[in-house]
matplotlib code that plots the C-alpha trace (Angstrom):
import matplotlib.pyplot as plt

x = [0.0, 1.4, -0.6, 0.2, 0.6, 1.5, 3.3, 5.4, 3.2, 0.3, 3.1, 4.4, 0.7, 0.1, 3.0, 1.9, -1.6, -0.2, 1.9, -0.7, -3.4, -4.4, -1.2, -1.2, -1.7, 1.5, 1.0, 4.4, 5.6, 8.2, 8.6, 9.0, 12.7, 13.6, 16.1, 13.5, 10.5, 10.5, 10.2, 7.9, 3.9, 3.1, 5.2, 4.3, 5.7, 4.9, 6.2, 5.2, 8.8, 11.0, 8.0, 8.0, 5.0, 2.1, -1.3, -3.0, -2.8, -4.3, -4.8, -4.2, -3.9, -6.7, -5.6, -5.4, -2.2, -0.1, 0.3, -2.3, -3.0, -0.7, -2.7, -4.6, -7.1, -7.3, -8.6, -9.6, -10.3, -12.8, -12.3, -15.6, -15.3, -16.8, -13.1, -11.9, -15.5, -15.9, -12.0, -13.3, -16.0, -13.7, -11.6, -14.2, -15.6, -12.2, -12.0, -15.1, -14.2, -10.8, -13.7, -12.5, -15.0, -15.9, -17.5, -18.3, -18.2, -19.6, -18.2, -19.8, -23.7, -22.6, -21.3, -24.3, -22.3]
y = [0.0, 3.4, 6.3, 9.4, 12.2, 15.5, 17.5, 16.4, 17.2, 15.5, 12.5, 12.7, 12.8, 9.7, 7.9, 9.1, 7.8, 4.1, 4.4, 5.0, 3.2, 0.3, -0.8, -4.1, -3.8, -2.4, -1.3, -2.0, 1.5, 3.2, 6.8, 6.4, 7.2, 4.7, 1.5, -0.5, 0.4, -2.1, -5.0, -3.3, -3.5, 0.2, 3.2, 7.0, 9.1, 12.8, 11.8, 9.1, 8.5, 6.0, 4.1, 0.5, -0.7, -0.1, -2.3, 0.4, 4.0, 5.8, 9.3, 12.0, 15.0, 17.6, 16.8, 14.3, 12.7, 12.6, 9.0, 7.2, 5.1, 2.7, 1.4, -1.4, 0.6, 4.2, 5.0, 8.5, 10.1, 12.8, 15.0, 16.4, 19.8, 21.9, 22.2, 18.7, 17.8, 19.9, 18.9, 15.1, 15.9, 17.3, 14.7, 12.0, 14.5, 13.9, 10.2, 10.0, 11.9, 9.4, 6.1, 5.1, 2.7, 4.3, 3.4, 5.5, 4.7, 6.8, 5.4, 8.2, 7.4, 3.7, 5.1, 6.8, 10.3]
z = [0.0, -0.8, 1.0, -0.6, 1.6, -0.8, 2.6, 5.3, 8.2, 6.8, 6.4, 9.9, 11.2, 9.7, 10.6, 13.9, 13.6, 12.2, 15.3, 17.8, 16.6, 18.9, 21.4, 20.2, 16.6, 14.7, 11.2, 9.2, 7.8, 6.8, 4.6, 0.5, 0.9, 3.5, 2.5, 3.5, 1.5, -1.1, 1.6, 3.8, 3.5, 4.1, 2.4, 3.5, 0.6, -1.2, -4.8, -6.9, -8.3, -6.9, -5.0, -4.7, -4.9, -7.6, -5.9, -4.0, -3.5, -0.5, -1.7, 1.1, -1.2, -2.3, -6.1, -8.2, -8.2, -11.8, -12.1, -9.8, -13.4, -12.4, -9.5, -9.3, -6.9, -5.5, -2.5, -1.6, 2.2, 1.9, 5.2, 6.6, 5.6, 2.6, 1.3, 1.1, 0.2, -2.8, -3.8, -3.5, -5.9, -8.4, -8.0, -8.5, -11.8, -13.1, -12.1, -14.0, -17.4, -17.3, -17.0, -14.3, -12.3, -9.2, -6.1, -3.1, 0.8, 3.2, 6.4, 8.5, 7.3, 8.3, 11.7, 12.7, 12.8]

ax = plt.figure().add_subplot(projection="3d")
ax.plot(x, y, z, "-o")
ax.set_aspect("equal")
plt.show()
């Protein structure tokens, strides 16, 4: 899995997060540029070049990325405010055009928030 993350702070917060997330349940990490990101399940990175693996993208960014073609799925976070939600719906516009398949998840509706 490579999760995109288009800034460094949004990459250190979710290393953070991957970190933190339960005690005993460690997500293997490491960032894009480490020596160890071709063997390891998880890669944090903020450019598409040099990254190891090509299966699935999680897409951090408000764009869309140049090169997420080479994926064999994309998966986009859509944050809760008007900002990230209108720049997921231009993303998804521009998904569409390209013919992409698309299906959408709204994991807040199945929450109950």
């Amino acid at each position: 899995i490579v999760v995109f993350a288009p800034d460094g702070g949004m990459s250190r917060q979710f290393d953070q997060m991957l970190w933190t997330f339960t005690p005993l349940a460690f997500v293997p990490h490491v960032a894009a540029t480490s020596p160890l990101a071709a063997e390891t399940p998880v890669v944090i990175g903020s450019r598409f070049e040099g990254l190891p693996h090509d299966d699935v993208l999680i897409n951090l960014g408000n764009d869309l990325p140049a090169g997420f073609e080479r994926f064999r799925l994309v998966l986009e976070i859509v944050g809760p405010s008007d900002d990230e939600r209108q720049a997921a719906r231009d993303r998804y516009r521009r998904y569409k055009q390209q013919g992409h398949a698309l299906d959408a998840h709204d994991l807040a509706q199945r929450s109950g928030e």
